[in-house]
C-alpha positions in Angstrom: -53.0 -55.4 -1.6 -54.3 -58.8 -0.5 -58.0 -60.1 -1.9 -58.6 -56.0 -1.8 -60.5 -55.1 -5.6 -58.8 -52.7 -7.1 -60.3 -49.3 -8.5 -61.0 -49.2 -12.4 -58.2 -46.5 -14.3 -59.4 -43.9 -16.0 -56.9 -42.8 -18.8 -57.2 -39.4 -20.7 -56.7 -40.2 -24.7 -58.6 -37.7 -26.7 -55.9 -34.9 -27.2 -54.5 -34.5 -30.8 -50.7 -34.6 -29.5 -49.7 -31.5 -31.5 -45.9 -31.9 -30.3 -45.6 -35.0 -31.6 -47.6 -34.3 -35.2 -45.1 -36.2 -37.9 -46.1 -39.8 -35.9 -49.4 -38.6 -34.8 -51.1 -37.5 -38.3 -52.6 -41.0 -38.4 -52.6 -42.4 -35.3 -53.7 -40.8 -31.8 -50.7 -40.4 -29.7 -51.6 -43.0 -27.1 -52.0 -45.2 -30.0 -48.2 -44.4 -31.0 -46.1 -48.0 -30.7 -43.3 -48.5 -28.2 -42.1 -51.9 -29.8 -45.2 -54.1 -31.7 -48.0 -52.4 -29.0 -49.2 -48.9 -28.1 -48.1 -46.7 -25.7 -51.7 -46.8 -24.0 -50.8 -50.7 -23.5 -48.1 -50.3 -22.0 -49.7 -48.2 -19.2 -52.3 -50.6 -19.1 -49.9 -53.0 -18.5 -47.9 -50.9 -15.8 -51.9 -50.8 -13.7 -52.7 -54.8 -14.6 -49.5 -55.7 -13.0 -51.4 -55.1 -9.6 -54.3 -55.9 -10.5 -56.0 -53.1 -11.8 -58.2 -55.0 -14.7 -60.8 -52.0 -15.3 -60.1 -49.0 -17.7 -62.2 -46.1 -18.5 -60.6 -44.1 -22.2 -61.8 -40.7 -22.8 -61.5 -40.9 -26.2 -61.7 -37.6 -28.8 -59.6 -37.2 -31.6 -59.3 -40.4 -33.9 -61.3 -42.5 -31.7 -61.8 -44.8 -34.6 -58.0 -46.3 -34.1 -59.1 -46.7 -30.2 -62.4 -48.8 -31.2 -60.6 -50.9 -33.9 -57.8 -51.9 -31.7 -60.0 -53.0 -28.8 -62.9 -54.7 -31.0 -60.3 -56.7 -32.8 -57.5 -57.1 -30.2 -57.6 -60.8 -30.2 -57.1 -61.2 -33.9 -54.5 -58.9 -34.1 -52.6 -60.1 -31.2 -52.9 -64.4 -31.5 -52.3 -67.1 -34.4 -55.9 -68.5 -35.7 -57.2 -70.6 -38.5 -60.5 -69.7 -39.8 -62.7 -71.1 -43.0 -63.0 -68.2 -45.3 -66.7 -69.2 -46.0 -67.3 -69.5 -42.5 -66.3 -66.6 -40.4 -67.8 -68.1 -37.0 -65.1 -71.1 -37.3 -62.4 -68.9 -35.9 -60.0 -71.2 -33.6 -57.7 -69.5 -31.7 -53.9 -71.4 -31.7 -52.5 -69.7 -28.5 -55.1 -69.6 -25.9 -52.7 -68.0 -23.0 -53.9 -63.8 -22.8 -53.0 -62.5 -20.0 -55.0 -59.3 -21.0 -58.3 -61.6 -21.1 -59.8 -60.4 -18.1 -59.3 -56.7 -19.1 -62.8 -54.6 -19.2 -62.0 -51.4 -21.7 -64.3 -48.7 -22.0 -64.4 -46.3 -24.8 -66.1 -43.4 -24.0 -66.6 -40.8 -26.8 -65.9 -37.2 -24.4 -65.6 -35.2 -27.6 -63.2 -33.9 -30.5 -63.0 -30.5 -29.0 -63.6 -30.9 -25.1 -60.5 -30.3 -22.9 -59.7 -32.9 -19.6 -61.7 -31.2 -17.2 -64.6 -31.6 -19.3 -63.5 -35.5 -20.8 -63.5 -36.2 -16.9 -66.9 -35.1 -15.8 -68.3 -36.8 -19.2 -67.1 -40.5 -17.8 -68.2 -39.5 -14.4 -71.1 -41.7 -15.4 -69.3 -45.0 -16.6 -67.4 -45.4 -12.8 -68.5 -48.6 -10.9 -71.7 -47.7 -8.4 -70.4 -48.0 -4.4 -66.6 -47.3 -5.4 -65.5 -43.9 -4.5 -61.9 -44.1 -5.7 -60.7 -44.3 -9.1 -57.2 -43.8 -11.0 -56.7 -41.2 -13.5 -53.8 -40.6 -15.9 -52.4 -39.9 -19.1 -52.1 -41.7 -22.8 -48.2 -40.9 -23.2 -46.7 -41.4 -19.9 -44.6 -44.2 -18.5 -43.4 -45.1 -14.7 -42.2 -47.6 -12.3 -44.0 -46.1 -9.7 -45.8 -48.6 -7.4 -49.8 -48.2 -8.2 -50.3 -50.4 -4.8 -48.0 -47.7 -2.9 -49.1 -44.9 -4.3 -53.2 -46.2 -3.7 -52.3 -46.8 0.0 -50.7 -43.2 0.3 -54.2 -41.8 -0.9 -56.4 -43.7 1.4 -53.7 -42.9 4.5 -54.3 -39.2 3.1 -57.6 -38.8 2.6 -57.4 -36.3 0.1 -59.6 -35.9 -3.1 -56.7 -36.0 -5.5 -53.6 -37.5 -5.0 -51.2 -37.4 -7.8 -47.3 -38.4 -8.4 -44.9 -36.1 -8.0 -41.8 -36.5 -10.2 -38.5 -34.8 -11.4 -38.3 -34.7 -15.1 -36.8 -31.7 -16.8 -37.6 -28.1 -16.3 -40.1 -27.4 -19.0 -43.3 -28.6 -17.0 -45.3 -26.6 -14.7 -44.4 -26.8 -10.8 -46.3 -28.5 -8.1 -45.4 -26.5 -5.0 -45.3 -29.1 -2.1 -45.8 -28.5 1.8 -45.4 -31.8 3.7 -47.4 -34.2 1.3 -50.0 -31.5 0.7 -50.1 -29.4 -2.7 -49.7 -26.1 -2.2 -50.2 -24.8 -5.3 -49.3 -24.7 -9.1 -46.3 -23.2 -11.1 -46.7 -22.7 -14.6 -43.4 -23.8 -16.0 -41.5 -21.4 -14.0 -38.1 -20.4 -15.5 -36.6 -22.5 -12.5 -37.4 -25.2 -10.4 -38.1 -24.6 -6.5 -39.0 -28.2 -5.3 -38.1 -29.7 -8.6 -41.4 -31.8 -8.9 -43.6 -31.7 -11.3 -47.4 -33.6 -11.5 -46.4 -36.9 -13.7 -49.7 -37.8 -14.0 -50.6 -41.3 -12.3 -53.5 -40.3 -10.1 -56.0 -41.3 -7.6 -59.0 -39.7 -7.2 -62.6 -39.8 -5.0 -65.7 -39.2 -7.1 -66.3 -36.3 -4.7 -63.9 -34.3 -6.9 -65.5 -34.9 -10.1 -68.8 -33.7 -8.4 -67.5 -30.5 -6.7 -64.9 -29.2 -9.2 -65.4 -30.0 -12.7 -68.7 -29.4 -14.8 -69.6 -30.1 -18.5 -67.7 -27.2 -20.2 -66.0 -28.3 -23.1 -62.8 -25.9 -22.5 -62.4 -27.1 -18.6 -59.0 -27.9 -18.7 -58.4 -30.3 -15.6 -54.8 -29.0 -14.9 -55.9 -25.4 -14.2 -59.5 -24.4 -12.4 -60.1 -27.9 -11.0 -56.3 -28.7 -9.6 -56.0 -25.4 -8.6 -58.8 -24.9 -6.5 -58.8 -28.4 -5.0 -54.9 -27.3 -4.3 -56.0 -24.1 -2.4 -59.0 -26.1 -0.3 -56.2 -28.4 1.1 -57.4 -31.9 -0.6 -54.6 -32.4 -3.0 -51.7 -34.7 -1.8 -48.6 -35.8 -3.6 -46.6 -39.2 -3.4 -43.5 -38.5 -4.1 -41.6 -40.9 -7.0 -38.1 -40.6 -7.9 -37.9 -43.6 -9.9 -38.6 -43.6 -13.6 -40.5 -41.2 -15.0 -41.1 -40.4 -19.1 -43.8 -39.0 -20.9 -43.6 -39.2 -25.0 -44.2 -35.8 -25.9 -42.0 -35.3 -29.0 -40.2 -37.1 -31.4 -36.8 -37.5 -29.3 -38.8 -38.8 -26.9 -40.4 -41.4 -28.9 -37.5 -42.5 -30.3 -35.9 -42.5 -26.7 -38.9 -45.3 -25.2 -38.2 -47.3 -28.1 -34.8 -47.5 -27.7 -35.2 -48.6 -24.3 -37.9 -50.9 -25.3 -36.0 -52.5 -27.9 -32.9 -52.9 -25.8 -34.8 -54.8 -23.2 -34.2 -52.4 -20.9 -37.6 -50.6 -20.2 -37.8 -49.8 -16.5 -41.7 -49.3 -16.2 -42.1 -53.1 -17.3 -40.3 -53.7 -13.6 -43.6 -55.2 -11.9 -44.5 -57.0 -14.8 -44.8 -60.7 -14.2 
């Protein structure tokens, strides 16, 4: 990508992950732990690793866990002393943080709003003069190249480009003609093209303006998708590399194993 800025991420993180509901009781599904860190670190990891160092959370259910993690990352994450009777004489023991340069916002989009709605609601926290932004989900993991896939959606020119990849069949369809979307399946019985929308997305503001409005049960995934599908803006970058989201307990334990085996291929482009 050369000296090129990369746009911010925005990452969806206000759903109360029903699936998954003995680990997510207490803690917000993206807040879920792969290893010692949360499954939303890791995909901020998997966007920092090419420089993407800007991250917009909608935030809903248990947004409390969000804003405690991020307002006392460093002191959960690094060695310190401190003088009890002197909280200001905090000294850091291990200065190196590669997350340092990281700019998170939480934005509260509402307990009850669905993602069409948690999208328009940031529309107003995206950096002025950028038209492009990522967009994807709290409990999904990839290898996919974000530098690849960002140059496929500029060489498109589409509104919404997302990843297209093969996991198993109980996802909804995207219908694919060249590298344009056709259209939407709705977990069809079987597979005709065998993708399926991982998540992973890049998007122009234009989108936000023309097909999503402040409605708190807009769901992203149907109206908006579907009608940007049917004006011919959608393209899909085809991945058929690794590919997991963590949307039930097997699959929980399934990351972790792979985690804890040091084998986890969407840490391939970390440095």
């Amino acid at each position: 990508m050369g000296n090129e800025k990369m746009p911010p991420a925005v990452i969806f993180c206000g759903g109360m992950g029903t699936r998954l509901r003995e680990v997510t009781e207490l803690t917000p599904k993206p807040m879920v732990q792969i290893g010692e860190q949360p499954i939303l670190w890791h995909i901020m990891k998997c966007y920092a690793a090419f420089g993407v160092k800007r991250f917009i959370l909608c935030l809903g259910y248990k947004r409390e866990v969000f804003v405690d993690y991020f307002l006392n990352y460093r002191q959960r994450r690094k060695d310190f002393t401190i003088t009890l009777g002197d909280p200001s004489s905090v000294r850091y023991l291990d200065m190196s943080e590669d997350e340092a340069d990281w700019e998170v916002t939480c934005a509260n989009t509402g307990l009850h709003s669905m993602t069409g709605c948690r999208l328009k609601r940031i529309e107003k926290y995206l950096p002025e003069g950028e038209e492009d932004f990522f967009l994807t989900y709290g409990d999904g993991l990839s290898d996919v190249n974000i530098a690849d896939l960002y140059e496929f959606h500029k060489k498109q020119r589409s509104l919404l480009t997302l990843t297209a990849v093969h996991p198993a069949g109980r996802f909804g369809e995207v219908c694919l003609e060249g590298d344009k979307v056709a259209h939407f399946s709705e977990k069809p019985l079987q597979h005709q093209s065998g993708f399926v929308s991982g998540g992973f997305m890049v998007l122009k503001k234009s989108f936000i303006r023309k097909y999503t409005e402040d409605r708190e049960e807009l769901i992203f995934e149907h109206a908006p998708m579907q009608n940007a599908a049917e004006d011919g803006v959608v393209a899909a970058y085809r991945h058929t590399g690794f590919w997991q989201c963590m949307d039930n307990p097997r699959e929980y334990v399934f990351l972790n194993d792979l985690w804890e085996k040091g084998d986890a291929p969407w840490t391939k482009y970390w440095k």
